[in-house]
C-alpha positions in Angstrom: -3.9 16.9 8.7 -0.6 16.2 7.0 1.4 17.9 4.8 0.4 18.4 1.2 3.6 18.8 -0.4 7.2 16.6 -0.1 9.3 17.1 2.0 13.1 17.0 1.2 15.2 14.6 3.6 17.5 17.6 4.8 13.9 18.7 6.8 13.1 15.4 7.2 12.6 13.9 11.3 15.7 11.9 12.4 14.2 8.6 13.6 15.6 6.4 15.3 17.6 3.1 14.7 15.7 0.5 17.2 12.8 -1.0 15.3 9.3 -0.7 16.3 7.9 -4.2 17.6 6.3 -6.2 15.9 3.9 -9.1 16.6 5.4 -12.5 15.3 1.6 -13.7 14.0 -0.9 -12.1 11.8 -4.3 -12.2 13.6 -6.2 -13.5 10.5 -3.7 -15.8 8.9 -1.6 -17.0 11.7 1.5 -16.6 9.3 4.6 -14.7 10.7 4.5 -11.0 9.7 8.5 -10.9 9.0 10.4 -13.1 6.8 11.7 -15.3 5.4 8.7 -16.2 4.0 8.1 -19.9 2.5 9.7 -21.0 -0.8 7.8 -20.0 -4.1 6.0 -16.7 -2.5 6.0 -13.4 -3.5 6.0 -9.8 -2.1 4.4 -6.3 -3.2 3.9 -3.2 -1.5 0.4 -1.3 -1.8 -0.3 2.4 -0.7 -4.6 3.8 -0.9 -5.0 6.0 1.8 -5.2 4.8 5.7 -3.7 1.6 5.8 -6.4 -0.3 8.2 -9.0 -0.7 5.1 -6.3 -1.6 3.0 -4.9 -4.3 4.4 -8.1 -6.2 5.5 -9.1 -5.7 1.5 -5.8 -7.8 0.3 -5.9 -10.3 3.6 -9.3 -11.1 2.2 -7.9 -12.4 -0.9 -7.4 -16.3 -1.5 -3.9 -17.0 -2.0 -2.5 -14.1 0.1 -0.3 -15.8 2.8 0.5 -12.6 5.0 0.1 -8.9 5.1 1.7 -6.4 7.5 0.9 -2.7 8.2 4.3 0.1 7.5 5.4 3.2 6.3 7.9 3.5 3.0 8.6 6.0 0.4 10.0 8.7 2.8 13.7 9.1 4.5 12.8 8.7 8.8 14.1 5.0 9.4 11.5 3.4 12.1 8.9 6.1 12.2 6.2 6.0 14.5 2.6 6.8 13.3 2.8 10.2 15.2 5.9 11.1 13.3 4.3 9.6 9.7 1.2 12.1 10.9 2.7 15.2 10.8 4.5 14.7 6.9 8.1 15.4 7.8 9.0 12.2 7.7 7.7 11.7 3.4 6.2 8.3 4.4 3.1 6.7 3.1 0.7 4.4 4.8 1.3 0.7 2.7 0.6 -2.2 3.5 3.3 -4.9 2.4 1.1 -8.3 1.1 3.1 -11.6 0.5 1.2 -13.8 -1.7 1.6 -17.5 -4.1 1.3 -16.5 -7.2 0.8 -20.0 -8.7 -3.0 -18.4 -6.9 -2.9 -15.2 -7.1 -1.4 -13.4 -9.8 0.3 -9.7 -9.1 -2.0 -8.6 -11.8 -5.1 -9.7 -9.8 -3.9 -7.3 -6.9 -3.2 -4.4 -9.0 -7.1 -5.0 -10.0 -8.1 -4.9 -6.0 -5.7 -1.8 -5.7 -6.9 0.0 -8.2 -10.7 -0.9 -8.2 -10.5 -0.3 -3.7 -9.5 3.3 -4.5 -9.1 6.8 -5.9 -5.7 6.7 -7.4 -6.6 10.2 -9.2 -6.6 12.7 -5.9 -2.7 13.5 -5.1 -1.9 13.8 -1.7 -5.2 12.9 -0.2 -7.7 9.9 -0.3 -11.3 11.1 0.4 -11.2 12.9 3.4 -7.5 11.8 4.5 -5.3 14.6 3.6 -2.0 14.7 3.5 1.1 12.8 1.8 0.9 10.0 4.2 -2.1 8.8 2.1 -0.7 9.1 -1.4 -1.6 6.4 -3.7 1.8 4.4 -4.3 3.0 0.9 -6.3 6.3 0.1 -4.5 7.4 -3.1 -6.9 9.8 -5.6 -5.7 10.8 -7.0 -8.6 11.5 -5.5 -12.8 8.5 -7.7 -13.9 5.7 -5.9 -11.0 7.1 -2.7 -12.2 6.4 -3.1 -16.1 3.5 -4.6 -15.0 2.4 -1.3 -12.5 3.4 0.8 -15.1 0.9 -1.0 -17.9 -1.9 -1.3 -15.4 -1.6 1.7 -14.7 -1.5 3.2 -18.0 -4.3 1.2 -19.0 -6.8 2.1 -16.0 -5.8 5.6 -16.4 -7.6 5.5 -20.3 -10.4 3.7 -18.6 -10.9 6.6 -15.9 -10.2 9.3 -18.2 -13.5 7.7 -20.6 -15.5 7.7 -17.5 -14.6 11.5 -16.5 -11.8 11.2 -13.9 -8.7 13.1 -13.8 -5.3 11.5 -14.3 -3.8 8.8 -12.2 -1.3 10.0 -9.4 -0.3 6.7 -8.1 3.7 6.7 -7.2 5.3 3.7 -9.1 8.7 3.0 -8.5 11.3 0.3 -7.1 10.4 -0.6 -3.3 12.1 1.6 -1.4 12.7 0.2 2.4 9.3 -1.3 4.7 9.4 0.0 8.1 6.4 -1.6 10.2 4.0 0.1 11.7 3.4 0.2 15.4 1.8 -3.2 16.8 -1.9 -1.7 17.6 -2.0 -0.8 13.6 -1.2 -4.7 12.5 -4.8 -6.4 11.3 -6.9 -3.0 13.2 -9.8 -3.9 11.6 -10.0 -7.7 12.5 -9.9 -6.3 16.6 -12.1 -3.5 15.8 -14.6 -4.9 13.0 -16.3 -1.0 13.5 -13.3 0.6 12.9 -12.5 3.0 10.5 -12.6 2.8 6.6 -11.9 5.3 4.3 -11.5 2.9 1.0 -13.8 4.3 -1.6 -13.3 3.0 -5.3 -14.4 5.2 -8.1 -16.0 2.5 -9.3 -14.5 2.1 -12.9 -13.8 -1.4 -13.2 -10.0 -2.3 -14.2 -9.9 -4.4 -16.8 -6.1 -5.3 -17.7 -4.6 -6.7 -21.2 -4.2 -10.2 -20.7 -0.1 -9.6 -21.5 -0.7 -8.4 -17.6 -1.5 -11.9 -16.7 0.3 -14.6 -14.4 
């Protein structure tokens, strides 16, 4: 179990500067998980709990052309999982997608992010606890973060008519991707029986259409 509060960097781990490897295909798409990606694509960052469920939930999507497995939102350049685990390093589990949009509009994966889970519970998603599973937007451009910010405002009246408490989600600028180690990349496509923690809430999230393309 992880931390449940922030750290600070002064008590964050050190880290290290050699990067963790990392597998030049994804096992599902066959696409190189590092860039440069193709002309024309597009890049977002997602964080909903344990990243295995995560990813295979945006891989799934048409018009996604890559996804890759990391750690962001914290200070320890090229944590390891172990490190991530214990909360000083302030990371999150994301997965970094890479998608056309001329298919698949940001909008339609802040719908899958916010339908696949509980953005309402803080530092913890079901029974993950800790601030490694912290819900979390990372946008990589001005337009995905006006457009976080109004999804997220407008799923947040949607929960609060069915019940739910207000939206925790962390939306802010991308802060650096560090990828996660190799045996984390696609986990659930080499171990179909693997675990899942993804539970929606089950309020649907039904943007303005100003949210659209």
């Amino acid at each position: 179990m992880g931390l449940s509060r922030m750290i600070s960097a002064a008590e964050s781990l050190p880290g290290r500067s050699t990067p963790l490897p990392v597998p030049a295909r994804h096992a599902v798409t066959g696409n190189p998980l590092q860039s440069p990606w193709p002309a024309g694509l597009e890049e977002a960052v997602f964080g909903m709990g344990c990243f295995w469920g995560a990813e295979r939930r945006f891989w799934q999507q048409a018009g996604v052309w890559t996804t890759a497995v990391g750690y962001a939102g914290g200070y320890t350049p090229n944590a390891t999982y172990a490190e991530v685990c214990t909360g000083l390093t302030g990371h999150t589990e994301v997965v970094r997608v890479v998608f056309d949009p001329a298919v698949v509009s940001y909008a339609d994966l802040l719908r899958v992010f916010f339908e696949a889970h509980d953005p309402t519970q803080g530092m913890r998603q079901g029974n993950d606890s800790g601030t490694q599973y912290r819900s979390a937007l990372y946008a990589t451009t001005p337009r995905q973060l006006a457009q976080a910010r109004a999804a997220a405002a407008a799923y947040g009246e949607a929960l609060r008519a069915a019940g739910h408490g207000a939206i925790t989600t962390e939306i802010r600028e991308a802060p650096p991707f560090w990828y996660a180690e190799p045996e984390h990349q696609q986990y659930l496509d080499k171990h179909p029986n693997g675990y899942c923690g993804l539970r929606g809430t089950g309020v649907a999230c039904a943007l303005p259409l100003a949210q659209e393309g």
